[in-house]
C-alpha positions in Angstrom: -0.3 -6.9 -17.3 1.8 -7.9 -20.0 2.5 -4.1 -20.6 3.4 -3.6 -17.1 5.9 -6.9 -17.2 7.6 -5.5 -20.3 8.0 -2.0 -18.9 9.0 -2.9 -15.4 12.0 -4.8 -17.4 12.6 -2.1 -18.8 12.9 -0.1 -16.1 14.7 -2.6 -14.2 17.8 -2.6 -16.8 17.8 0.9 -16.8 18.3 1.3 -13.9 21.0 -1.4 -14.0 19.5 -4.1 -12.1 19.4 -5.4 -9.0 22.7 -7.8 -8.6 22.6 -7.6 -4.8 19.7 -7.1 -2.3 21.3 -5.8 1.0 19.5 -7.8 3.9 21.9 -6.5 6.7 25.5 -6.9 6.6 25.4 -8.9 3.7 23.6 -9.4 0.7 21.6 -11.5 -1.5 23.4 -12.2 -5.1 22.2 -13.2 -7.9 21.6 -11.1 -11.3 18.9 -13.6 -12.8 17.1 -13.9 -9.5 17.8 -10.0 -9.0 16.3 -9.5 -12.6 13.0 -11.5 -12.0 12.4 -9.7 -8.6 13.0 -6.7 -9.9 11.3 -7.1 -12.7 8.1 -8.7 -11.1 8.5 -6.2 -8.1 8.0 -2.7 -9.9 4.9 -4.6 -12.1 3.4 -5.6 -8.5 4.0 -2.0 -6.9 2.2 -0.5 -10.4 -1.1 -2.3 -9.5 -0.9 -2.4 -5.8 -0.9 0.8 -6.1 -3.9 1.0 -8.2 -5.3 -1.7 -5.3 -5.3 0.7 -2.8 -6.4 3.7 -4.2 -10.0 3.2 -3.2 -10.9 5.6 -0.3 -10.5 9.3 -0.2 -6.8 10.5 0.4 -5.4 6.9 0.6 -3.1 6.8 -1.8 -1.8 10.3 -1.8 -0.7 10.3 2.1 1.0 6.5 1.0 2.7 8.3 -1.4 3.9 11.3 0.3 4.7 9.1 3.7 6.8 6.8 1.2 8.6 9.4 -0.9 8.9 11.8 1.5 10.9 9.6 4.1 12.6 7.9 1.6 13.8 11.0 0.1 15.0 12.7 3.8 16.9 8.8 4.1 18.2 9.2 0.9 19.5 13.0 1.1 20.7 11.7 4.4 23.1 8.5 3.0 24.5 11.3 -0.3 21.9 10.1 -2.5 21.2 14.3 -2.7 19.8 13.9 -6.5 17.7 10.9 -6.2 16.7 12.1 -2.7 15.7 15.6 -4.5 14.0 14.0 -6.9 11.7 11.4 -4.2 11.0 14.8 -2.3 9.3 16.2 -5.2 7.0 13.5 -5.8 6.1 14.0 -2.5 5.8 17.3 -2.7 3.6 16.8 -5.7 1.2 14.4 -3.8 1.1 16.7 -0.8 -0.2 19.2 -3.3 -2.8 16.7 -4.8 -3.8 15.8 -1.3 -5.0 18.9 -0.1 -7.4 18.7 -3.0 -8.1 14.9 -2.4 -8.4 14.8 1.7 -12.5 13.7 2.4 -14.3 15.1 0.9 -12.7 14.7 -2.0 -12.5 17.2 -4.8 -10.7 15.4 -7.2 -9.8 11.4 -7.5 -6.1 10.1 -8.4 -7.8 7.3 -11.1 -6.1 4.4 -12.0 -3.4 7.0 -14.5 -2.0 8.5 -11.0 -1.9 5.3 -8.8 -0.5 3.4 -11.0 2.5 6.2 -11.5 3.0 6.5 -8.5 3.5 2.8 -7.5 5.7 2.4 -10.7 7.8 5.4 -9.4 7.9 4.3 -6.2 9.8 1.4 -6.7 11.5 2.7 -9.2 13.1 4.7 -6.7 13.1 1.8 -4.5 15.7 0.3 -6.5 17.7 2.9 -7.4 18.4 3.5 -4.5 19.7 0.2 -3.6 21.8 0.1 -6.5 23.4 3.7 -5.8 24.1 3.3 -2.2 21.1 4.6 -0.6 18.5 3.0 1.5 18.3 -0.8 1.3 15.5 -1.9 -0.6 13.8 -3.6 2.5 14.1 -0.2 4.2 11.4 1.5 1.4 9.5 -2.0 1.4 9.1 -1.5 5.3 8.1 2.4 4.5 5.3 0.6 2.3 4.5 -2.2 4.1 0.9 -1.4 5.2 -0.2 -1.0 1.2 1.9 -3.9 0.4 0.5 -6.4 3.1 -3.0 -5.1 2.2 -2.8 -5.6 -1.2 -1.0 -8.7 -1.0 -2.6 -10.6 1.3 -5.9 -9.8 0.1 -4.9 -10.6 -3.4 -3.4 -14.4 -2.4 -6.9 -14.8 -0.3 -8.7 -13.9 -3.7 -6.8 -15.6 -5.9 -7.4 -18.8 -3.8 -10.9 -18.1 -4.1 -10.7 -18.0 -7.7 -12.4 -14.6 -7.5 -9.4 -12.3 -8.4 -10.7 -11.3 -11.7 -14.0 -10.1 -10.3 -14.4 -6.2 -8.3 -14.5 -6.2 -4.7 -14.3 -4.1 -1.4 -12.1 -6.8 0.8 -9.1 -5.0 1.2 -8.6 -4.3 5.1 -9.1 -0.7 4.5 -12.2 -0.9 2.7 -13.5 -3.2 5.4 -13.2 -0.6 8.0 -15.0 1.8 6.2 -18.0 -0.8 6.1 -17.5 -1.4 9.5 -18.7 2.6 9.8 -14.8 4.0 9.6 -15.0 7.6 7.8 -12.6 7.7 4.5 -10.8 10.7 6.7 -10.3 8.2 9.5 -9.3 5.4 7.9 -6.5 7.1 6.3 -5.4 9.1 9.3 -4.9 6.0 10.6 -2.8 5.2 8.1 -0.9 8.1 8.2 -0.2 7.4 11.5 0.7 3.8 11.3 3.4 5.2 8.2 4.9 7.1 11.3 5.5 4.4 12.8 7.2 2.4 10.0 9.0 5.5 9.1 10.9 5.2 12.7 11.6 1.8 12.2 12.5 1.8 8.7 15.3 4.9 9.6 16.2 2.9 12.5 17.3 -0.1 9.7 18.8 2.6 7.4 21.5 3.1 10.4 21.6 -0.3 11.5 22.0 -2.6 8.8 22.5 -5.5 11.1 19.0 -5.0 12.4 17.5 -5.0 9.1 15.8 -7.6 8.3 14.8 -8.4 11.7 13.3 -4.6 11.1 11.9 -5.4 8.5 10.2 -8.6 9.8 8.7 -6.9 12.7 7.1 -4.3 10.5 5.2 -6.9 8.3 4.1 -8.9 11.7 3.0 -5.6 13.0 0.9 -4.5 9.8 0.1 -8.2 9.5 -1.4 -8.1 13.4 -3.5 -5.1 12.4 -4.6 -6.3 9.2 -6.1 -9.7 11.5 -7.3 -7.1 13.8 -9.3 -5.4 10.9 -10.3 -9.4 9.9 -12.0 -9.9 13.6 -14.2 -6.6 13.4 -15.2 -7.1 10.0 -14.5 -10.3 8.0 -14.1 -10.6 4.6 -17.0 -11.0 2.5 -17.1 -10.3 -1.6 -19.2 -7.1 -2.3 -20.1 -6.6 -5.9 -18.4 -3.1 -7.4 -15.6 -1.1 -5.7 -11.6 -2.0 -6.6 
């Protein structure tokens, strides 16, 4: 963890910072507060990341849904390098998916999550900083990892049990609840779909973003209740 601080920091003052967080016709200032969320926000993304990559496919159709639409949004506002750039880590994860789709043949392992959540966000910030997407347009692109992880995390941690393994993330709990691996993250793919409409909705309507954005955590927060009501949680020994 202490790694991950110091090189999201890093990465965060390469990348120039995050001054201003657009929220819909005007921003959020503050370099200090800027540098803490930014700082604390590409650390997070590293290990939610590495949260969620527990099921076959998971993680690479995230990644591709979140790079891919990103980059189109990005190529879209001028962004063309940085947009290139998001299109071939999807590109890259498409690859890797074809090979990691249930069955899997290969596994991603914490080395590859944790990339690809650091990259992510990475890009996430960039391209608030250069004029691209807002930031709360990629963080409603992720929202289903990031409530997933998140909440689940904050419900451990008041548990006292967030050092131990488990399988009480929603999307683990639907695959106990007899959910195949391909299903579960078919569904997700579907649900990025989804966010992807609403977060390229925001991307032209800045005055509608963070109302957007909003509605796409309520609507991933819904499902993730939903998931809570046909299985609950309960601490299994092993798993992520």
């Amino acid at each position: 963890l202490a790694v991950h601080l110091v090189v999201g920091a890093f990465a965060r003052t390469w990348l120039g910072g995050v001054s201003t967080i657009e929220r819909g016709g005007r921003g959020v200032e503050g370099l200090m507060l800027g540098a803490v969320l930014g700082t604390i926000g590409i650390t997070w993304a590293t290990n939610l990341f590495n949260f969620m990559d527990g099921i076959d496919g998971i993680a690479a159709v995230e990644a591709v849904s979140v790079a891919g639409f990103g980059g189109a949004m990005l190529i879209g506002a001028g962004a063309d390098g940085l947009g290139a750039l998001s299109l071939i880590v999807a590109a890259a994860c498409a690859g890797f998916l074809y090979f990691n789709w249930a069955p899997a043949k290969i596994f991603m392992g914490d080395v590859g999550s944790g990339f690809l959540g650091f990259t992510l966000a990475c890009l996430a910030i960039a391209s608030e900083s250069t004029g691209g997407p807002p930031l709360l347009v990629w963080a409603i692109l992720a929202s289903a990892f990031i409530t997933d992880a998140s909440v689940t995390f904050a419900r451990r941690l008041r548990r006292g049990s967030w050092r131990t393994a488990h399988r009480s993330h929603a999307y683990q709990r639907l695959v106990q609840a007899g959910w195949s691996h391909a299903r579960v993250t078919s569904a997700v793919a579907l649900l990025n779909g989804a966010l992807a409409g609403m977060a390229a909705y925001a991307a032209y309507h800045h005055e509608l973003l963070l109302p957007l954005t909003i509605a796409a955590f309520v609507t991933v927060g819904a499902i993730y209740w939903l998931v809570e009501r046909v299985h609950p949680v309960t601490d299994v020994p092993g798993g992520r």
